[in-house]
SEVO-654381 format. One record per residue (C-alpha): residue number from 1; residue in three letters; y, x, z. Coordinates in pm, 1 decimal. Layout:
<domis>
DOMI resi resn    north     east       up
DOMI  NUM  ALA        Y        X        Z
...
</domis>
This chain:
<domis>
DOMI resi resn    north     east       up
DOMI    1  UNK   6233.0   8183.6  11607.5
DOMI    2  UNK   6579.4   8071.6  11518.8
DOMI    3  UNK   6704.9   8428.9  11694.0
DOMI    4  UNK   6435.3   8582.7  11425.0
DOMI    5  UNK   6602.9   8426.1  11116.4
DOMI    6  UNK   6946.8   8495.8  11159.5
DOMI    7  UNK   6851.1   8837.6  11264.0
DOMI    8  UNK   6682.8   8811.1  10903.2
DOMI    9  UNK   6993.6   8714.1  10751.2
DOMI   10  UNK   7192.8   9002.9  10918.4
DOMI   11  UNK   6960.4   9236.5  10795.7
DOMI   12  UNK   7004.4   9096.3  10400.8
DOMI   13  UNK   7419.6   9130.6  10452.2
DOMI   14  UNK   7375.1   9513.0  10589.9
DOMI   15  UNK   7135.4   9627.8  10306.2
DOMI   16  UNK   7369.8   9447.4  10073.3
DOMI   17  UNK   7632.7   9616.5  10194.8
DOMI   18  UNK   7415.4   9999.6  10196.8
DOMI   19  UNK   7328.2   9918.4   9797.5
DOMI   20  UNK   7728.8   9862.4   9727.0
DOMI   21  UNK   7817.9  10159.8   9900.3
DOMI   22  UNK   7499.3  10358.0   9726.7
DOMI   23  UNK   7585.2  10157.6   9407.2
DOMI   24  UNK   7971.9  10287.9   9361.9
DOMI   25  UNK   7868.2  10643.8   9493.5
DOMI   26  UNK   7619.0  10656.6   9169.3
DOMI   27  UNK   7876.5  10456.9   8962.5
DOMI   28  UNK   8107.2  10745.2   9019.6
DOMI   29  UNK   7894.7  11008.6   9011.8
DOMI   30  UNK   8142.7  11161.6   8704.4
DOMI   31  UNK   8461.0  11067.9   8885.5
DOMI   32  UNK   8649.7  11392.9   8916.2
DOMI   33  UNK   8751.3  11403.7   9263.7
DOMI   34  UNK   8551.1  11119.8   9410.9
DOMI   35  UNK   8396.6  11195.3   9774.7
DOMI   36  UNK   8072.6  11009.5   9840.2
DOMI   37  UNK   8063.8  10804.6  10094.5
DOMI   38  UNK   7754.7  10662.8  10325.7
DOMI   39  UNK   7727.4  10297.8  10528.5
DOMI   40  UNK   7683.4  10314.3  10825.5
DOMI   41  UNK   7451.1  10063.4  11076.9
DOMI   42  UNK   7516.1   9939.0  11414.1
DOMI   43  UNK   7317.9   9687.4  11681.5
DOMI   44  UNK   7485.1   9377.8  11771.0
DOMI   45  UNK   7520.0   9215.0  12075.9
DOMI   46  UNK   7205.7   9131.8  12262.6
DOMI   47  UNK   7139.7   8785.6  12396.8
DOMI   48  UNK   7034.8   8840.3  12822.7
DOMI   49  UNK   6671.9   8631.8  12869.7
DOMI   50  UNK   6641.9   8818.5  13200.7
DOMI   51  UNK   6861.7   8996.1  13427.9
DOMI   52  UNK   6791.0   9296.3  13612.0
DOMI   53  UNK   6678.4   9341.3  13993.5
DOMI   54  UNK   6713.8   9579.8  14237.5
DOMI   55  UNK   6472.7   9720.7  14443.1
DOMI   56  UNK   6444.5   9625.4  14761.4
DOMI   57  UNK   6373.9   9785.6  15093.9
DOMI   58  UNK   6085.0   9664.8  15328.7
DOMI   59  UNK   6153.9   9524.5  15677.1
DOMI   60  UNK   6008.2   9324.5  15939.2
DOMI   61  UNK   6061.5   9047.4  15794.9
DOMI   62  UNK   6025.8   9121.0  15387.5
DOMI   63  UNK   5772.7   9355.7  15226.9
DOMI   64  UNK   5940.4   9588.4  14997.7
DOMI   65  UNK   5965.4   9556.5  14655.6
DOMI   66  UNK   6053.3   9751.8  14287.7
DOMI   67  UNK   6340.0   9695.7  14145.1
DOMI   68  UNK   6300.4   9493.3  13789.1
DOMI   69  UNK   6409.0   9562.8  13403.1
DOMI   70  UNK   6642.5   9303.6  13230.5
DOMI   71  UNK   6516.0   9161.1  12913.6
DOMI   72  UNK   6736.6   9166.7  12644.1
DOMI   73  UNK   6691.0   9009.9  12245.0
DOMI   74  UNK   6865.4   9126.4  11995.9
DOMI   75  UNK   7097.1   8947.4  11732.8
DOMI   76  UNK   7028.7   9137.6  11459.1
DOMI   77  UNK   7260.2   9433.8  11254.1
DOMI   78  UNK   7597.0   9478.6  11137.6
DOMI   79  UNK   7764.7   9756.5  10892.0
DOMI   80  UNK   7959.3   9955.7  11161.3
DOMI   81  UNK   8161.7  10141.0  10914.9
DOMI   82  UNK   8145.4  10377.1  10580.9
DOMI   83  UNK   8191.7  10748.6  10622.4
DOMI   84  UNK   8318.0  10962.0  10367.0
DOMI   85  UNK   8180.7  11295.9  10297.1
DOMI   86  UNK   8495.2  11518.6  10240.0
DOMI   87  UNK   8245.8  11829.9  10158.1
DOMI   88  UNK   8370.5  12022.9   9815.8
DOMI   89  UNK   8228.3  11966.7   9486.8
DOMI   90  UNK   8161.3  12196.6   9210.7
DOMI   91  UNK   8429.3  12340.1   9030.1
DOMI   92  UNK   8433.9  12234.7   8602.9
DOMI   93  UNK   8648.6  12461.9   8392.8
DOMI   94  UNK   8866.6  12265.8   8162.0
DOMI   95  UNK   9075.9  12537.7   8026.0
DOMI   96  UNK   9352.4  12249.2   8000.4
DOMI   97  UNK   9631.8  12442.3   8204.8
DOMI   98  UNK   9753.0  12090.0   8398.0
DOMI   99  UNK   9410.1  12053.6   8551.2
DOMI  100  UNK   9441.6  12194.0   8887.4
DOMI  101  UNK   9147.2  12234.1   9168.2
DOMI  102  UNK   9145.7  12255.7   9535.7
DOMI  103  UNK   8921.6  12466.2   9681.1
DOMI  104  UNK   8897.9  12382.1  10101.8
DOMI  105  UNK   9116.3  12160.7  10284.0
DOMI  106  UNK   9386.1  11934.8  10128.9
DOMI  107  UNK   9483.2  11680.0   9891.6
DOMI  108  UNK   9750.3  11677.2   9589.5
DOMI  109  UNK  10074.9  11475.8   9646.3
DOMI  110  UNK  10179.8  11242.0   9426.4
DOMI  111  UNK  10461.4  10944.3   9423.8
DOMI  112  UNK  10420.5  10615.2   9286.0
DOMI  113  UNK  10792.3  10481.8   9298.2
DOMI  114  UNK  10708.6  10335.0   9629.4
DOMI  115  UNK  10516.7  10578.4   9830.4
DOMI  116  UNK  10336.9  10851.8   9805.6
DOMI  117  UNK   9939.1  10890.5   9758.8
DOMI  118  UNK   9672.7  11161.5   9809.0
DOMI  119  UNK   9451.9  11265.7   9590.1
DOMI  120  UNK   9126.8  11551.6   9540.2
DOMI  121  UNK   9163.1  11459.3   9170.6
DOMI  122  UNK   9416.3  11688.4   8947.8
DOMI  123  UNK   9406.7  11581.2   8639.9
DOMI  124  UNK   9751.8  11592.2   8552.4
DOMI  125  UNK   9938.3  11592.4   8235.4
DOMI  126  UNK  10271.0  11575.9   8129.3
DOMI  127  UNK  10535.8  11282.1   8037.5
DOMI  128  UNK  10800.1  11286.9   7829.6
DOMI  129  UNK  11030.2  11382.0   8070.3
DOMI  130  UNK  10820.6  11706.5   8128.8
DOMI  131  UNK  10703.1  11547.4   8471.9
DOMI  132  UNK  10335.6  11683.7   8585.1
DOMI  133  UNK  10227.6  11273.9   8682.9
DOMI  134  UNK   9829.8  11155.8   8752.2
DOMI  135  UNK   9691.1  10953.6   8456.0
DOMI  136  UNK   9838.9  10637.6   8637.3
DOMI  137  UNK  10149.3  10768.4   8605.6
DOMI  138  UNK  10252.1  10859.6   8993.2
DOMI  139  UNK  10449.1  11161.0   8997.3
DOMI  140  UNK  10320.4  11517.0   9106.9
DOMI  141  UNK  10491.3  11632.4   9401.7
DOMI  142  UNK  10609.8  11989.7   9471.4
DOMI  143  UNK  10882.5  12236.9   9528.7
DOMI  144  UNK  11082.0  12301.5   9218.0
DOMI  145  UNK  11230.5  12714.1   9170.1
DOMI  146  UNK  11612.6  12809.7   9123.9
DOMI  147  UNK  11746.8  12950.1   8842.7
DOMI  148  UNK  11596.3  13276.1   8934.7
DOMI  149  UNK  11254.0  13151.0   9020.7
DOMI  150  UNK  11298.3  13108.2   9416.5
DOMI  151  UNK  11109.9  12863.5   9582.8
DOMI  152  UNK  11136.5  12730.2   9901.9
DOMI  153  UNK  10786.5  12547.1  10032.4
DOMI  154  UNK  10988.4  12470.7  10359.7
DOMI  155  UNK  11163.6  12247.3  10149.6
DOMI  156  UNK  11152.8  11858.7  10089.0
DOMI  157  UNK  10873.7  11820.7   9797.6
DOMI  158  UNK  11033.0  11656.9   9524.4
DOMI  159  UNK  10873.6  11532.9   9140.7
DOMI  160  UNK  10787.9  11911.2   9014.3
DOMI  161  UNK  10949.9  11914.1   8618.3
DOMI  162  UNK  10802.8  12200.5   8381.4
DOMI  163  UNK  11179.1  12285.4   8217.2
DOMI  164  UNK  10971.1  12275.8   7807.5
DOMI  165  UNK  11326.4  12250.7   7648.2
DOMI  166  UNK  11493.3  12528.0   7871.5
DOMI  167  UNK  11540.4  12851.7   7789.5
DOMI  168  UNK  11478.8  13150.9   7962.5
DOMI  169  UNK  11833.5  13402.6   7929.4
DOMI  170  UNK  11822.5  13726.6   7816.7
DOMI  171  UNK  11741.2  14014.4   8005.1
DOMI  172  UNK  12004.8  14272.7   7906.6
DOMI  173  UNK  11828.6  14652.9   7858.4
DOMI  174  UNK  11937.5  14871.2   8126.9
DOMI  175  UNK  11644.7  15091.8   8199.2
DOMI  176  UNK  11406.4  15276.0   8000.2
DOMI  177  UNK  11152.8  15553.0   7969.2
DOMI  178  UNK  11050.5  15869.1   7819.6
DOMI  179  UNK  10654.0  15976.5   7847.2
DOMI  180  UNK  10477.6  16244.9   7592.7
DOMI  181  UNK  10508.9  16574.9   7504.6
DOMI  182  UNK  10717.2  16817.1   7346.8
DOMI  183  UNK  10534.2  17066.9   7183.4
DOMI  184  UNK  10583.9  17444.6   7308.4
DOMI  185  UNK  10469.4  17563.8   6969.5
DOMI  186  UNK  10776.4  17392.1   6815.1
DOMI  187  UNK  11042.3  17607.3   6637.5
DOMI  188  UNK  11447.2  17566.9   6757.3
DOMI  189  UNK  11615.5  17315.1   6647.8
DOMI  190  UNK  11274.1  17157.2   6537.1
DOMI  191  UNK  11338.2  16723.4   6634.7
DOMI  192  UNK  11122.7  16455.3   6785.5
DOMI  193  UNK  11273.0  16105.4   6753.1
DOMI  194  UNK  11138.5  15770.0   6874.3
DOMI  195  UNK  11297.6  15446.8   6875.4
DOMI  196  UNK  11240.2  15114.6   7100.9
DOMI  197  UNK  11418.5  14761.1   7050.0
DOMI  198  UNK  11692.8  14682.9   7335.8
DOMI  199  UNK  11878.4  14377.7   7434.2
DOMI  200  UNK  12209.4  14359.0   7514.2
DOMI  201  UNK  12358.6  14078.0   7774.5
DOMI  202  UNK  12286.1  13750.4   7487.7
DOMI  203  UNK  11959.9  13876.3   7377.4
DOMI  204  UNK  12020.7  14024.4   7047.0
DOMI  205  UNK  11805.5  14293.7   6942.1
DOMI  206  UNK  11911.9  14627.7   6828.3
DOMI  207  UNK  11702.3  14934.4   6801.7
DOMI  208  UNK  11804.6  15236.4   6996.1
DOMI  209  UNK  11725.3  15588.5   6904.2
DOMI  210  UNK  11642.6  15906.1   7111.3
DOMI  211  UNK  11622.1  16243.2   6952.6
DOMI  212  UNK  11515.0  16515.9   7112.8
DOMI  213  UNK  11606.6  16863.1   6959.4
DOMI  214  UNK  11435.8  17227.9   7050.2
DOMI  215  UNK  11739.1  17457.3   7207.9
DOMI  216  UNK  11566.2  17744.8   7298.6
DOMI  217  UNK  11202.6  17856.5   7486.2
DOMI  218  UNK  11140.9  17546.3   7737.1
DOMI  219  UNK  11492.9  17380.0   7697.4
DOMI  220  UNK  11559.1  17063.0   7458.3
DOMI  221  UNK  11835.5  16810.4   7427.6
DOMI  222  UNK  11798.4  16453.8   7388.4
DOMI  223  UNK  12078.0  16181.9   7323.9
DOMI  224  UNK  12033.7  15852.8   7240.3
DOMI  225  UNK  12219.1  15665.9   6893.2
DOMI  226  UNK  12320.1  15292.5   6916.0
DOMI  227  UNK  12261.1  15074.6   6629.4
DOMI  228  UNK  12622.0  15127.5   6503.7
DOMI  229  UNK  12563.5  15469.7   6506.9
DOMI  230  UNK  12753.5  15573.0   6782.4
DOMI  231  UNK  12544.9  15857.7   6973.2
DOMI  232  UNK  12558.1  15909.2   7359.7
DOMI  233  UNK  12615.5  16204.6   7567.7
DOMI  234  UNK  12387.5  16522.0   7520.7
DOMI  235  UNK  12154.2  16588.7   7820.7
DOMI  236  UNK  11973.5  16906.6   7832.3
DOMI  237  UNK  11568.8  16898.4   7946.4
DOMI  238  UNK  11436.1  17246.4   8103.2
DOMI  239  UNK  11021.6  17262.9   8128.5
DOMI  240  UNK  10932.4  17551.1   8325.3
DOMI  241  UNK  10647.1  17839.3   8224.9
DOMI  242  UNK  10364.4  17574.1   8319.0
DOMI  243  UNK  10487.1  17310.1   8108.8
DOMI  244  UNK  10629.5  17088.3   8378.6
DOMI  245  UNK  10982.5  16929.7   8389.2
DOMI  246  UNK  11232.1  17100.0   8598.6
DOMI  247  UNK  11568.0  16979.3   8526.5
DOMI  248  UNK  11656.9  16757.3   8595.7
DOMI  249  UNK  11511.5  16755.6   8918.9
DOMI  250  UNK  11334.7  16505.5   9095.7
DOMI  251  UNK  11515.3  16239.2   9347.9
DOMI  252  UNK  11233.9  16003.2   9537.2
DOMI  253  UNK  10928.4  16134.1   9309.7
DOMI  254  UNK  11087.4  16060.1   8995.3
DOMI  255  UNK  11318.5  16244.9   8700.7
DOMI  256  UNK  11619.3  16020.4   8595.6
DOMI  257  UNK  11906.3  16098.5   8345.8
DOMI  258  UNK  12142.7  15792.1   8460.7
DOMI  259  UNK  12408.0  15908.7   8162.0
DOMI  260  UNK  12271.0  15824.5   7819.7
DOMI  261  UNK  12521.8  15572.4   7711.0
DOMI  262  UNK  12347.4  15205.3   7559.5
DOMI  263  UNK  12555.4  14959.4   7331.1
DOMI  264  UNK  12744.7  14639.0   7514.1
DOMI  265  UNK  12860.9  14341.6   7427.0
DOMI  266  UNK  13246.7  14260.2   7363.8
DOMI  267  UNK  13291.2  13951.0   7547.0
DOMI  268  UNK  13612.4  13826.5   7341.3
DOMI  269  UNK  13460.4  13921.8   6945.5
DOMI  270  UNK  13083.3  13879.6   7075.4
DOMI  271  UNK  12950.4  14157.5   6889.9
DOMI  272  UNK  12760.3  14537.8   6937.7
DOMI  273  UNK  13108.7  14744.3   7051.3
DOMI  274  UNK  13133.6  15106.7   7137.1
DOMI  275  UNK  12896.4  15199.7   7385.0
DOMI  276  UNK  13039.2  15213.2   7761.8
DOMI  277  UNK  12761.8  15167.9   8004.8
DOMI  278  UNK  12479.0  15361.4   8089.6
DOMI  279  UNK  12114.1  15376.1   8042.0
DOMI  280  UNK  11901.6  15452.0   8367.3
DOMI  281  UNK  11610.2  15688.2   8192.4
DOMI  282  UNK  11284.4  15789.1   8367.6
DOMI  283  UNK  11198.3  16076.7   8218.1
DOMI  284  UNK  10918.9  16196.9   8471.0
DOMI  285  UNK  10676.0  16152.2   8208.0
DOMI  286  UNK  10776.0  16416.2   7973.2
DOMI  287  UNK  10578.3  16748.1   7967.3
DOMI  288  UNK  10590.5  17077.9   7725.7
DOMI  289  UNK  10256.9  17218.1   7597.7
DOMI  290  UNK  10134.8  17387.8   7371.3
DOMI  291  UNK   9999.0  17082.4   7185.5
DOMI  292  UNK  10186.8  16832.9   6935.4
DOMI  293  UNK  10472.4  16662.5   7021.7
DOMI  294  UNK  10456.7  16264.5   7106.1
DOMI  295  UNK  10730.2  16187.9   7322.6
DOMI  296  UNK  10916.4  15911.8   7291.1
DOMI  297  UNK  11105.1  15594.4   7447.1
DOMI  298  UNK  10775.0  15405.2   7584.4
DOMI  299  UNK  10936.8  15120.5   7817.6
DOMI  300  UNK  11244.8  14964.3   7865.1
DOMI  301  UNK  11326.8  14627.7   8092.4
DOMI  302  UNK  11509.9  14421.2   7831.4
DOMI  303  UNK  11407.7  14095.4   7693.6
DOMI  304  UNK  11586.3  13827.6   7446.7
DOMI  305  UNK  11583.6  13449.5   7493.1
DOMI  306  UNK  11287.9  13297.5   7582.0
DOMI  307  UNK  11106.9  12978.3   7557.7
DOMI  308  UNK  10852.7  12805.7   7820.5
DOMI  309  UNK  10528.1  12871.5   7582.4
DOMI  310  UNK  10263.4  12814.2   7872.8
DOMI  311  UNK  10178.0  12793.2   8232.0
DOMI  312  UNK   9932.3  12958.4   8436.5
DOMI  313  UNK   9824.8  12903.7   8861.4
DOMI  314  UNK   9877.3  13099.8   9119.5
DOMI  315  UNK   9598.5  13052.2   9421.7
DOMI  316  UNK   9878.7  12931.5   9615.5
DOMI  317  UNK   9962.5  12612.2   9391.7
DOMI  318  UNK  10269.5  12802.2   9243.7
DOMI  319  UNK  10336.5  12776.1   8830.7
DOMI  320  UNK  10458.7  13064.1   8677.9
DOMI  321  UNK  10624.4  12980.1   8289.3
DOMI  322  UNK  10522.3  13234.2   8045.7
DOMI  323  UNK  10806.8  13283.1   7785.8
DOMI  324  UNK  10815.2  13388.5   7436.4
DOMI  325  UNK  10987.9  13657.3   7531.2
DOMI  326  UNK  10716.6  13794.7   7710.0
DOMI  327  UNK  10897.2  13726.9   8062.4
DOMI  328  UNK  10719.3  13545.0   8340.4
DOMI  329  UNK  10941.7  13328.8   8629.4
DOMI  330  UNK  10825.5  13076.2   8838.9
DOMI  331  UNK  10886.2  12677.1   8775.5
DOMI  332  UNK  10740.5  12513.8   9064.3
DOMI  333  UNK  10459.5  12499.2   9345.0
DOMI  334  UNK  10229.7  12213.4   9391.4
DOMI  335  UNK  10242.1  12038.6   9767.0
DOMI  336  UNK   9925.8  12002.2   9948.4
DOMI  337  UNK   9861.7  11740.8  10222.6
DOMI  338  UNK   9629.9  11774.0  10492.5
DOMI  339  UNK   9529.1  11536.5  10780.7
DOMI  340  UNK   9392.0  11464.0  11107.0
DOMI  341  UNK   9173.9  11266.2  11060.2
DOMI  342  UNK   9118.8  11196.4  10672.7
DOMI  343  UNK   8873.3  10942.3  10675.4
DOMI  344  UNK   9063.6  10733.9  10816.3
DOMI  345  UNK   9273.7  10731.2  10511.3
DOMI  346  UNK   9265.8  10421.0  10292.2
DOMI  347  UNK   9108.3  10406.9   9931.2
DOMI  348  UNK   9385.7  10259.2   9676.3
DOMI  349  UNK   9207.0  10336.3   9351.5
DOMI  350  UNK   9239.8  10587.1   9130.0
DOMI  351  UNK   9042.3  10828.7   9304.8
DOMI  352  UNK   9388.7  10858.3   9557.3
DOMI  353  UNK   9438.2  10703.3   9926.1
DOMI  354  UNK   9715.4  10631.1  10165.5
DOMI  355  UNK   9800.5  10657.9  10493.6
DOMI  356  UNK   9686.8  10461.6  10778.9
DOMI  357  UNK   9790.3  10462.3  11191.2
DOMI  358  UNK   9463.1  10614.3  11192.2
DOMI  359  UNK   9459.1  10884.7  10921.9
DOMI  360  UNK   9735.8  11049.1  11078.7
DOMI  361  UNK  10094.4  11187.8  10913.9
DOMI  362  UNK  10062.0  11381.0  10601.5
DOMI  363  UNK  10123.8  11768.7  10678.8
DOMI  364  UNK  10252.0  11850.8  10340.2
DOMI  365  UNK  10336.9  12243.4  10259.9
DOMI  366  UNK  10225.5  12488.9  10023.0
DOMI  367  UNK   9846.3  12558.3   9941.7
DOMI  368  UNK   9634.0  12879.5  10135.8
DOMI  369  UNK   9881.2  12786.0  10431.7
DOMI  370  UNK   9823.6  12591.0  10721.2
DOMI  371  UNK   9441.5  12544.6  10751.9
DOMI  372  UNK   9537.2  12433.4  10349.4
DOMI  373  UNK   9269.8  12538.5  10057.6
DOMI  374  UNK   9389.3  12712.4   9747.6
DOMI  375  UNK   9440.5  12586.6   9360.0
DOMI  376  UNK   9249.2  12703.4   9058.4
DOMI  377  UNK   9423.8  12595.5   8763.6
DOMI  378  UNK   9245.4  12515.0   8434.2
DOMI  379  UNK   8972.6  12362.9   8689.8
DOMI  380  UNK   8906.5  12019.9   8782.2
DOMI  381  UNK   8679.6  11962.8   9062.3
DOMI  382  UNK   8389.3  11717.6   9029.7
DOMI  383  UNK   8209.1  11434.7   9220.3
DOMI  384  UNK   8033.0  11551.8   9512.8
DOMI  385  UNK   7764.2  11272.7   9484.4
DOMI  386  UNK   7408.4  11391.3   9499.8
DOMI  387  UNK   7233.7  11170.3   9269.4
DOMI  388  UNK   6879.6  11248.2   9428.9
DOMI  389  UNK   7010.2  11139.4   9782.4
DOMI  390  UNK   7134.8  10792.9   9642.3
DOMI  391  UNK   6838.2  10698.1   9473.7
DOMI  392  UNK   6664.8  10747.2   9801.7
DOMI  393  UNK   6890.6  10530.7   9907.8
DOMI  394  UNK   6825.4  10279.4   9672.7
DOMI  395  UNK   6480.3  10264.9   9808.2
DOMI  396  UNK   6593.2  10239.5  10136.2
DOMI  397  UNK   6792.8   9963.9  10111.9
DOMI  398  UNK   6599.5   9765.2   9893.0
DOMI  399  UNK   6285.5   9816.3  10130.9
DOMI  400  UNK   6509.5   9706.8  10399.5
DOMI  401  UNK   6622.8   9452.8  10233.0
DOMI  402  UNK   6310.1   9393.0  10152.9
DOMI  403  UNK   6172.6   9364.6  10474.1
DOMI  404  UNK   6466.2   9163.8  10662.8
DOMI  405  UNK   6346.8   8901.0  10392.2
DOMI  406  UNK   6025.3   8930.0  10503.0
DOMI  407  UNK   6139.4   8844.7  10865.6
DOMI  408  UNK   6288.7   8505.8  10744.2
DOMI  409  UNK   5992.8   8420.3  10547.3
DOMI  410  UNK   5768.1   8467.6  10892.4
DOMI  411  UNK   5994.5   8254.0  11077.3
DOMI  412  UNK   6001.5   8002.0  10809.9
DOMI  413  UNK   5620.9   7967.8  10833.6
DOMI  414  UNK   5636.8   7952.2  11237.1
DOMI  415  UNK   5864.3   7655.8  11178.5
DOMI  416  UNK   5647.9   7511.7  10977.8
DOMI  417  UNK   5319.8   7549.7  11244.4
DOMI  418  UNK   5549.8   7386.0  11461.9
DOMI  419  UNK   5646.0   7093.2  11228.0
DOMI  420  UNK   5328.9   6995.9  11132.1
DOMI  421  UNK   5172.8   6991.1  11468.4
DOMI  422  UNK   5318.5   6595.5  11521.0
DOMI  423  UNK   5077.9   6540.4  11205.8
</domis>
């Protein structure tokens, strides 16, 4: 009987322990991030009442015999461990562009001063220092671009930085292009003009001019004026009886005048001087029929100064700035660790774990890469805690609780019998 009530008492501390591990998966059934988790029972030892027996052969002097089963009590239950259920959860748009969600394998890296920690929950802002850091304030991990927007994953990660106070230099013009037509029905020396704004080499604006002017039945000129007024070479266009653009001819698929002189920049007065270099101009867009005329200057690759105005996410964890210039260059990518084994990683709060000699070494690269899951941005993903499983739980353990109680109350009344029997 004694065997019966400590059994009893075995069986309280194990449903205990199922309703604290079913009571923190409901408690953070919100928790962005959070994996469920599930106890898990074992048997403890058994106490031998009887030991086995072999069977034994008949001879002339024994008659044979069966062998016999061992009897064995046991001592009742014991938590043999709590699993983690690493499975995804659902995906909540935040529109907030720091909130970041992994889809598949993978955790984010982040550094506490000390170490760093793994985590499934990105909710990430920024400091004041324009760090990307978890809302205890450990530091995002990542790669961090050049000056040019290279990044190297196979790199050490490091605390990713969004440059907000940096700007973005100037894209000097040095290309542009010519789509349309130019009407067949036009009279000589009839004129189309179009203008576009270009940058020269510090970002200042300036708005540069073609004209095109009728020579002559499918032949035009065009030449392009710099804001000072200072025109560039003549080119001559030729359109043959179809309409189509024969001179100049084309080189790789496409029609380029590479001598229409643009504006530059005198280094010593910093100001528009005469113009010296050359545009590059596609004009394999230009056509001559009988319709009216709308070509003009539709592209060109220049941009001014530009601030960091916004982020967006790449699936492979990368940030690419979005300027105010309209340019877009990569600022960082976010690290992703994956493990061996992660459940054997250790739960340090706020949502994030470490490392144990069981978890294995963190295999930290880029995301999509390595078995690794990819990022939404804008996304955070949720607890993956199914409310309708843990409240069968509940029942569980409380009926099994429940019951193990029961046990001990039996044994109690046995022990009583036995007491009162001297009466």
């Amino acid at each position: 009987m004694l065997r019966s009530l400590f059994s009893g008492i075995t069986g309280l501390r194990a449903h205990q322990q199922m309703m604290d591990v079913t009571g923190n998966n409901i408690a953070n059934v919100n928790s962005s991030g959070y994996k469920s988790q599930t106890a898990v029972f074992e048997s403890v030892i058994s106490q031998a009442v009887k030991a086995p027996g072999a069977p034994v052969a008949g001879g002339a002097n024994a008659a044979a015999r069966g062998g016999v089963n061992g009897v064995q009590i046991g001592l009742g239950v014991q938590l043999a461990g709590v699993s983690t259920n690493f499975g995804q959860g659902s995906s909540q748009l935040t529109g907030v562009s720091t909130d970041f969600a992994i889809q598949g394998s993978g955790f984010f890296t982040t550094n506490n001063g000390t170490e760093n920690l793994f985590t499934r929950a990105g909710s990430f802002t920024l400091d004041a220092n324009g760090k990307l850091v978890s809302p205890d304030g450990s530091i995002v991990q990542g790669y961090m671009a050049d000056a040019v927007g290279t990044i190297n994953p196979n790199a050490a990660p490091e605390d990713v930085t969004l440059p907000i106070a940096t700007l973005l230099p100037a894209v000097e013009s040095t290309t542009m292009k010519f789509t349309g037509n130019l009407s067949a029905d036009a009279a000589v020396g009839a004129t189309v003009v179009s203008s576009i704004i270009t940058y020269d080499v510090l970002g200042a604006e300036s708005a540069t001019t073609a004209t095109f002017t009728k020579t002559g039945a499918g032949a035009w000129n065009v030449q392009l004026t710099a804001p000072n007024g200072v025109a560039g070479a003549v080119v001559g266009l030729t359109f043959d009886g179809t309409g189509v653009l024969t001179n100049p001819a084309a080189v790789n698929g496409t029609k380029t005048i590479p001598v229409l002189n643009r504006p530059v920049v005198v280094a010593a007065a910093g100001v528009t001087g005469v113009p010296v270099a050359d545009f590059a101009v596609d004009v394999t867009g230009l056509s001559q029929y009988s319709a009216p005329s709308s070509a003009g200057i539709t592209e060109q690759n220049g941009a001014g100064v530009g601030a960091l105005t916004t982020f967006t996410t790449t699936s492979d964890g990368q940030l690419i700035g979005i300027y105010s210039n309209g340019q877009k260059q990569a600022l960082a990518q976010l690290a992703i660790a994956t493990f061996n084994n992660p459940d054997g990683l250790e739960k340090v709060g706020d949502t994030s774990y470490r490392t144990t000699v069981n978890s294995g070494v963190a295999l930290i690269g880029a995301a999509t890469v390595g078995g690794r899951g990819s990022i939404q941005g804008g996304t955070l993903e949720m607890s993956n805690v199914d409310l309708a499983s843990e409240f069968t739980n509940l029942i569980v353990a409380q009926r099994g609780f429940a019951a193990n109680s029961r046990t001990m109350t039996a044994a109690d009344e046995m022990l009583q019998e036995l007491m009162s029997i001297t009466r």
